[in-house]
N, C-alpha and C positions, 0 to 999 in steps of 0.2 A: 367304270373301274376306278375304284381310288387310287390316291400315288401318297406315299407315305408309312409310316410304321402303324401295323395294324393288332401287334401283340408288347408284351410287355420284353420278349425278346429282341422285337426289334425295333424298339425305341429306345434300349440299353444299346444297342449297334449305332444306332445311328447318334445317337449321344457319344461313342466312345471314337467313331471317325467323322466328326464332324468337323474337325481341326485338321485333318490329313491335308493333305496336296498332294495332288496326283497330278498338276497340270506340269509335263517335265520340257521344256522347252528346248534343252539340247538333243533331244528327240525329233524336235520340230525340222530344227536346222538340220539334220544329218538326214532324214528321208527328205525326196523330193514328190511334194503330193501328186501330181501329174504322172509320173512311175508308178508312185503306189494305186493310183485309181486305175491304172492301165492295167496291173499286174491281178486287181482285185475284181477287175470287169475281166479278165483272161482265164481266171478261176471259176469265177460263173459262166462263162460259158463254157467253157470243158465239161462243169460239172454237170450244167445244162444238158449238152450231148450225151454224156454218161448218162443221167437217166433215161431217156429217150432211147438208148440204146438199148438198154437194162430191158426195158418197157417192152420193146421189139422184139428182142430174145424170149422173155417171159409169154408172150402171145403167141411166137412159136413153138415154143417147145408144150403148150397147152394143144393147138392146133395139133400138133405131133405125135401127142398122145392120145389125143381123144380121137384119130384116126387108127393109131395102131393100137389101142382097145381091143380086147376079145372079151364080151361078155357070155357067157355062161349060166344056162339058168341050173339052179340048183337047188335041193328039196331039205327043208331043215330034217333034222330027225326028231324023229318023232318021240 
């Protein structure tokens, strides 16, 4: 996989921020990394559970249906 501008659109991009700064350092000071790695390993696992949960749910309610099915055979007309 290449890493860089691979059309003429985005070589005009990267030409037009190539001078930006994004690195904002009183951002730095005001969060404290150890919170935020706490809070962002706390989101992964919730979300982790949620789907697992999701997961669980979905296999029942298949299980649930494909039990209380009633098939019926039936003649096309003819």
């Amino acid at each position: 996989m290449a890493v860089g501008p691979r059309d003429y659109i985005d070589q005009l991009l990267v030409k037009k921020y190539a001078d930006e700064k994004v690195d904002n350092p009183q951002i730095a000071q005001a969060v404290d990394p150890q919170k935020m790695m706490s809070a962002m390993g706390d989101f992964s696992n919730m979300h982790r559970i949620m789907m697992n949960l999701n997961n669980r749910l979905n296999d029942f309610c298949a299980e649930l249906n494909a039990k209380s099915a009633c098939y019926r055979s039936t003649r096309c007309p003819a």
